[in-house]
N, C-alpha and C positions, 0 to 999 in steps of 0.2 A: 619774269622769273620771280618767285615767290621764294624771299631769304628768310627762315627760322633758326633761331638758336637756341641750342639744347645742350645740355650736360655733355661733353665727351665719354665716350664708352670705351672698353680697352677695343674693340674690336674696329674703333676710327684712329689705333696708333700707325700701322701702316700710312694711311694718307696724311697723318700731321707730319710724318717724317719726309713723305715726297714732297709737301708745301715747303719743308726746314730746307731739303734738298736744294728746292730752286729759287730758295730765299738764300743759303749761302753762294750759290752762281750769280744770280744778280746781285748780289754785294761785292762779289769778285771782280765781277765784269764793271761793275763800277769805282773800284777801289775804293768801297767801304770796308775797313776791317773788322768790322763788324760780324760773330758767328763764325768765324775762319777755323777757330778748333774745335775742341771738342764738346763745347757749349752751344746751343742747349741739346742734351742729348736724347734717347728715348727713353733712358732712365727719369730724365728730369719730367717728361711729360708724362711718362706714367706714373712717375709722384705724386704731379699736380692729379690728373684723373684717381687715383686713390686719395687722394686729400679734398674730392670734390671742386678744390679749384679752377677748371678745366671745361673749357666751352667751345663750341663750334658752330660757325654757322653751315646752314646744310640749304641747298636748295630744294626744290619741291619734290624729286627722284631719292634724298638721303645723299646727296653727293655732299663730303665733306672742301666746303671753300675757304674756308678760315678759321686759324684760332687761337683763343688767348686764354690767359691764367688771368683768373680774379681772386685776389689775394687780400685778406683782411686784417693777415697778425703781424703789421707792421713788418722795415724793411731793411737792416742796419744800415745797409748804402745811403740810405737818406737820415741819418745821423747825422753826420757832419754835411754841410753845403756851402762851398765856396762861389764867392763872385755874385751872392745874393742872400734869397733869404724863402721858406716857406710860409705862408701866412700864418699857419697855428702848428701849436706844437701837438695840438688832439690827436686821437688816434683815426686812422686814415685807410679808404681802402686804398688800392692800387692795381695795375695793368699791368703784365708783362709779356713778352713770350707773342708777342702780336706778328700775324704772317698770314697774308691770304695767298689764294693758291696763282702762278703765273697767269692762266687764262680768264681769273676773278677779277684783274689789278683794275682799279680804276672804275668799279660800277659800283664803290660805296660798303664795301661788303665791311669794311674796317671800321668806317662809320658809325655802320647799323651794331657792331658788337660792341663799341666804345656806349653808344645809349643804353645799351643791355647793362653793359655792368654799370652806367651810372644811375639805372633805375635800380638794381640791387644795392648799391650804394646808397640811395634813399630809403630803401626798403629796411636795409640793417640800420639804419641813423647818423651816416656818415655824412659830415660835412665839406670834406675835401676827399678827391683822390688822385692820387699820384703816378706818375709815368716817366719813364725816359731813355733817351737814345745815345746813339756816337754822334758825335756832331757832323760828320760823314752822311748823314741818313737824311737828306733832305726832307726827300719824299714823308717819311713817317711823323717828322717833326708838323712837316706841311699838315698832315692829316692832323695830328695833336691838336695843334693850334685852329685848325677848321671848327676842330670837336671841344673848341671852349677851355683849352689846356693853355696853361700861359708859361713860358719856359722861367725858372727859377733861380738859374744857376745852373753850380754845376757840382757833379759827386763824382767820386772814385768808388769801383766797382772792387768788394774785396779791401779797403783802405791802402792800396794801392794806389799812389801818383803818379799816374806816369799815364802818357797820351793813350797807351792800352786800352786802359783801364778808366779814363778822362768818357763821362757823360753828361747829355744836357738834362737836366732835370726840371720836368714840369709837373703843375700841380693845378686841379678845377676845384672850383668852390660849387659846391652842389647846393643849386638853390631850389 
């Protein structure tokens, strides 16, 4: 299978929301609390898709398998960070919003979009870029850390303290 990825188009919102679907079921079924209300919604994704930050990987048919927000204009949640520390205070890009679809999990498709945006991240002249999870999220952290991300601490989502709102924050140095 031949994975490409391409800008999201409004007309791939339907499948980023049935990938959000069966990424808040497996967080359910795991007791991650993680996505449980009303975040992220399809407002939020077709923000990112009108704000160009919005990517998808698609395999060789156009089938939508995965996708993330590449975001460049900084992030206030990584403002303050407790329990560590980010390497530089530069401007930075960052990941979020990351979901591949349930029959994708596991053949790298996460991987291959974390390289993508860390080649636009060189491309813009970014030096680090930023990500993070519920501490619940094994698996994505798993994947972070594969893909050269080093966990940083930890932030409040919203300046919010409370286990809610409590994420591990990591960060790559793009060499």
């Amino acid at each position: 299978m031949i994975i490409k990825i391409r800008r999201t188009e409004k007309k791939d919102l339907p499948f980023i929301m049935e990938i959000v679907f069966e990424a808040r079921k497996y967080f359910a079924e795991n007791s991650i609390p993680q996505w449980q209300g009303e975040y992220p919604s399809e407002r939020d994704f077709a923000e990112d898709i009108e704000g160009g930050r919005s990517f998808v990987a698609i395999d060789d048919e156009d089938t939508v398998l995965g996708v993330y927000c590449f975001d460049t204009r900084g992030d206030e949640n990584y403002n303050e960070i407790f329990e560590g520390e980010f390497s530089s205070d530069e401007p930075y890009s960052a990941i979020h919003r990351i979901a591949v679809c349930a029959k994708a999990k596991g053949a790298g498709i996460a991987g291959k979009m974390v390289s993508h945006a860390v080649e636009m991240s060189r491309e813009l002249g970014f030096r680090f870029m930023r990500g993070d999870t519920h501490r619940l999220n094994i698996s994505m952290q798993k994947m972070l850390e594969k893909n050269g991300f080093k966990h940083c601490g930890i932030i409040y989502l919203g300046g919010k303290k409370d286990s809610e709102n409590e994420r591990f924050a990591y960060e790559m140095e793009i060499v």
